[in-house]
C-alpha positions as CSV (number, residue, x, y, z in Angstrom):
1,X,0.0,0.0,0.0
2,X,1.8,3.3,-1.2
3,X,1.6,6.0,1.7
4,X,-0.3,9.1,0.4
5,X,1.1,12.5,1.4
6,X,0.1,14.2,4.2
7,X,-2.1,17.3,3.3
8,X,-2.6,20.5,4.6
9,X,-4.4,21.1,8.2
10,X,-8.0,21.5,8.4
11,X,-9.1,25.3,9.6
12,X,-10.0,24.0,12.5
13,X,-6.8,22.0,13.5
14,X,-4.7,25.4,12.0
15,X,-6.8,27.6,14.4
16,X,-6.1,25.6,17.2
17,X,-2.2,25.5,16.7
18,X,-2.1,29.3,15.3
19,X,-3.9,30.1,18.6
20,X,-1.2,28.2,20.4
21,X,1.6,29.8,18.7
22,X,0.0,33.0,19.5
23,X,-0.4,32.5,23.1
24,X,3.5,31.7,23.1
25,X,4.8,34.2,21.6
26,X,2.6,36.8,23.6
27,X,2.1,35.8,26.7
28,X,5.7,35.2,28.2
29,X,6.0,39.1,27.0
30,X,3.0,40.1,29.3
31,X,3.8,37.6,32.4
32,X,7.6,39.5,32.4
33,X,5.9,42.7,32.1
34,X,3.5,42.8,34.9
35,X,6.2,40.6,37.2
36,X,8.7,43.9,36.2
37,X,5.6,46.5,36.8
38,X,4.8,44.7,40.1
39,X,8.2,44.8,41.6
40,X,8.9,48.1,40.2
41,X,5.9,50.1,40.4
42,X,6.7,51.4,36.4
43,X,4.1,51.1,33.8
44,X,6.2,52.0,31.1
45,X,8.6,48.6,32.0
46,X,5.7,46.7,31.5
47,X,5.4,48.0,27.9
48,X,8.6,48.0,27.2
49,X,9.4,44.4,27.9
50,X,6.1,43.2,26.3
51,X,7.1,45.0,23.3
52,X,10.6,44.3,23.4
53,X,9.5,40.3,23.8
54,X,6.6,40.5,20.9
55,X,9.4,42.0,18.8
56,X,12.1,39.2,19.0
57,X,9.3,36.4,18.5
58,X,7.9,37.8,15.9
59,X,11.6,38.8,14.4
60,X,12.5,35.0,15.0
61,X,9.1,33.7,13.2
62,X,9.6,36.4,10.4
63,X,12.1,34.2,7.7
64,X,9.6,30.8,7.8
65,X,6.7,33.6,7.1
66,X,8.0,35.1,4.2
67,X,8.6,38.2,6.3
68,X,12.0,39.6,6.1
69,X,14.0,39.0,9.9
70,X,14.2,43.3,9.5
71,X,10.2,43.5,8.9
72,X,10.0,41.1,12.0
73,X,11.8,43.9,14.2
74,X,8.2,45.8,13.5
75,X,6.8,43.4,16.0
76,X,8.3,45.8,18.5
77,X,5.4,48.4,17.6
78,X,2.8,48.2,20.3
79,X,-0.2,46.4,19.1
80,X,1.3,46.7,15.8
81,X,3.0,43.5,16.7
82,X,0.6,41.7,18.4
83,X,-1.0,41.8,14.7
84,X,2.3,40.5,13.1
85,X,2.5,38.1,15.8
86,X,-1.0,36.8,14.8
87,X,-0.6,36.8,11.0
88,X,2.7,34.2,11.8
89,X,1.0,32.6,13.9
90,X,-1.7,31.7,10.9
91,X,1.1,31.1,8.2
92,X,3.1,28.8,10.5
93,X,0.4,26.7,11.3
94,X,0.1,25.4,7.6
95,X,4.1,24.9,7.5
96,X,5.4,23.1,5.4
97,X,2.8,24.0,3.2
98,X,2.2,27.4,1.9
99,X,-1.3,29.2,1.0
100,X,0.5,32.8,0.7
101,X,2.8,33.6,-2.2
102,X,5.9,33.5,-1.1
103,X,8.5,36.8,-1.9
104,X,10.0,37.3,-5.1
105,X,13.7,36.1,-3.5
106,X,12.1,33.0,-1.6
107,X,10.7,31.8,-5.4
108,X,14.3,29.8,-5.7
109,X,13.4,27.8,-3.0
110,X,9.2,26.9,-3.2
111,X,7.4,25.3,-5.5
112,X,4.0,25.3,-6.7
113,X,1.7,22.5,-5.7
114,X,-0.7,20.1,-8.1
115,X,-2.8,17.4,-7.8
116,X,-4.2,17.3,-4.5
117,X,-2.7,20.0,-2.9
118,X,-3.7,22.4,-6.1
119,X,-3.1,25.7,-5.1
120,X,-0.2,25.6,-1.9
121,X,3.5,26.1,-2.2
122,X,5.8,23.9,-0.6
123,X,9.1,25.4,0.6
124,X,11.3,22.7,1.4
125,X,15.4,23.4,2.3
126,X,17.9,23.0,0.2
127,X,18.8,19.7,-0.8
128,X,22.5,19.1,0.8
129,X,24.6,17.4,-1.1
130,X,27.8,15.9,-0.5
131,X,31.0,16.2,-2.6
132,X,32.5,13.4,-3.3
133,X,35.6,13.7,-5.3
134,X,37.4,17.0,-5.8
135,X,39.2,18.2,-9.0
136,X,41.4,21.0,-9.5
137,X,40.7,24.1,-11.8
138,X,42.0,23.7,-15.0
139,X,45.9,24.7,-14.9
140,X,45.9,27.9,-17.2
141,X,48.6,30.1,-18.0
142,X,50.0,31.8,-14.9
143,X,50.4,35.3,-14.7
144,X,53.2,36.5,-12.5
């Protein structure tokens, strides 16, 4: 029996994850906040570490959402990010698949999906090959 491949999520199942993801990449940010304001008495450290926080999640998540690592750094923006933070939250509960076009230098890398999974992208890594036999340039004249 030949194994068929795994599919996309259903919305529900992507919800549920992109909900998850959400909640940790937000939350941490408001628990260090509120622990800071508490022992502090500052308002303003609370917002600044929950910003601070919501900018490097969403700056790590930004490369595996087709959003460039310096767009990520706008997770930093009050609310702003929260709203980045959500929309990577939604794209990387589909990885590996895609349903967003991916950016005009991430095209090398994806491909476009038929058959069953008709309209996706796939962005898989790389292939890494190994070398296995070495060969010299050609010898050429030498200049001095």
């Amino acid at each position: 029996m030949q194994r068929r491949p795994s599919g996309p999520r259903g919305l529900t199942t992507r919800a549920v994850l992109a909900a998850g993801l959400f909640a940790i990449a937000i939350v941490p940010g408001w628990t260090l906040g509120d622990l800071a304001e508490t022992g502090t008495g500052w308002p303003i450290l609370d917002w600044l570490i929950t910003c601070a926080w919501s900018g490097l999640t969403v700056a790590w998540g930004a490369p595996w959402g087709s959003y460039r690592r310096m767009d990520g750094w706008l997770g930093a923006v009050p609310i702003y990010g929260w709203y980045l933070a959500g929309i990577l939250a939604w794209r990387l509960a589909l990885l590996p698949y895609r349903d967003w076009e991916p950016r005009r230098d991430e095209l090398w890398q994806t491909r476009w999906l038929t058959g069953d999974h008709v309209g996706y992208w796939r962005a898989d890594a790389p292939a890494r090959r190994t070398v296995t036999a070495g060969t010299r340039p050609a010898a050429g004249r030498r200049t001095r």
